[in-house]
Every structure is written in structure tokens, then in C-alpha cells.
C-alpha angles and dihedrals in degrees: 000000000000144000129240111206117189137191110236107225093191105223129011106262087226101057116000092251111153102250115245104217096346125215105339120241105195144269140269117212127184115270090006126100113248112289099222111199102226110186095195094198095056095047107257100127096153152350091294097053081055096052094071099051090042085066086045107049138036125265133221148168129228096266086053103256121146128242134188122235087255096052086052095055088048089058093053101040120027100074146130106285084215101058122125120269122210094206111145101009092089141042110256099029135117125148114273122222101274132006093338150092128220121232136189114165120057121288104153 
């Protein structure tokens, strides 16, 4: 069982359109360390490129609910330190510098 979060963008940059989910941020599943989206090329690169965006920009789950950036944060980094990690098992992930994992493809 496992959690998608999302960053709402507000409206599409092209034509104004209200996002659906927004950029994903990743997703947290039972027994698992947190799977953290990274998208390289736009400069979020780890958990603290995302810190700042979290405080601009509204948070939500999958189901819609709203978090707060701490809540967020809360998600990502307080977890079992012996969690499984799925670094090297898939293309796109590496361990990220705490209880989290860096992704880059889609796993939503």
C-alpha cells in the first residue's frame, strides 16, 4: 500500500488550464523508504531543492488531501532507518541522503 504527494502548480504554463495532480513528488509505501521524484533538468536534484517549493506551493496526496510543508517533510524523513531501499533494482534510482530514495522515471 503506498501514498502519491504532489505539488499543485495552479495553472499549466502553456494554456492557463488548472493542473490536475501537478509535478509528482514522490511516494511513500509501507516498509519501503520514501520514493522522492527528482526531475535533474529542472533542478531538483534532492530532498532540499524540493524544501523550498514545498513553503511556496500547496501539497497534496493522491486522494486530494492537503498537507503542510511540514507535514511533507514528516512523510520523507522520519522513517524507519531500516526500511528497504530500492536502489539499484530500477532505472533512475540511487539512495538519497537520508531515509529516501531518488527517482527519476515514473513510478506513481
Amino acid at each position: 500500500m503506498g501514498t502519491n504527494f504532489y505539488l499543485k502548480e495552479s495553472k499549466c504554463k502553456h494554456c492557463g488550464r488548472e493542473e490536475d495532480r501537478g509535478k509528482h513528488i514522490g511516494k511513500s509505501s509501507a516498509g519501503w523508504v520514501f520514493a522522492l521524484h527528482v526531475y535533474p533538468d529542472e533542478g531538483i536534484r534532492d530532498l532540499d531543492d524540493w524544501l523550498r517549493l514545498f513553503y511556496e506551493k500547496e501539497i497534496v496526496d493522491e486522494y486530494g488531501k492537503q498537507l503542510t510543508a511540514s507535514e511533507m517533510i514528516h512523510w520523507i524523513i522520519d522513517r524507519n532507518p531500516n526500511m528497504l531501499s530500492a536502489e539499484g533494482e530500477y532505472h533512475g534510482i540511487s539512495k538519497g541522503f537520508g531515509n529516501w530514495d531518488l527517482h527519476t522515471g515514473d513510478f506513481s
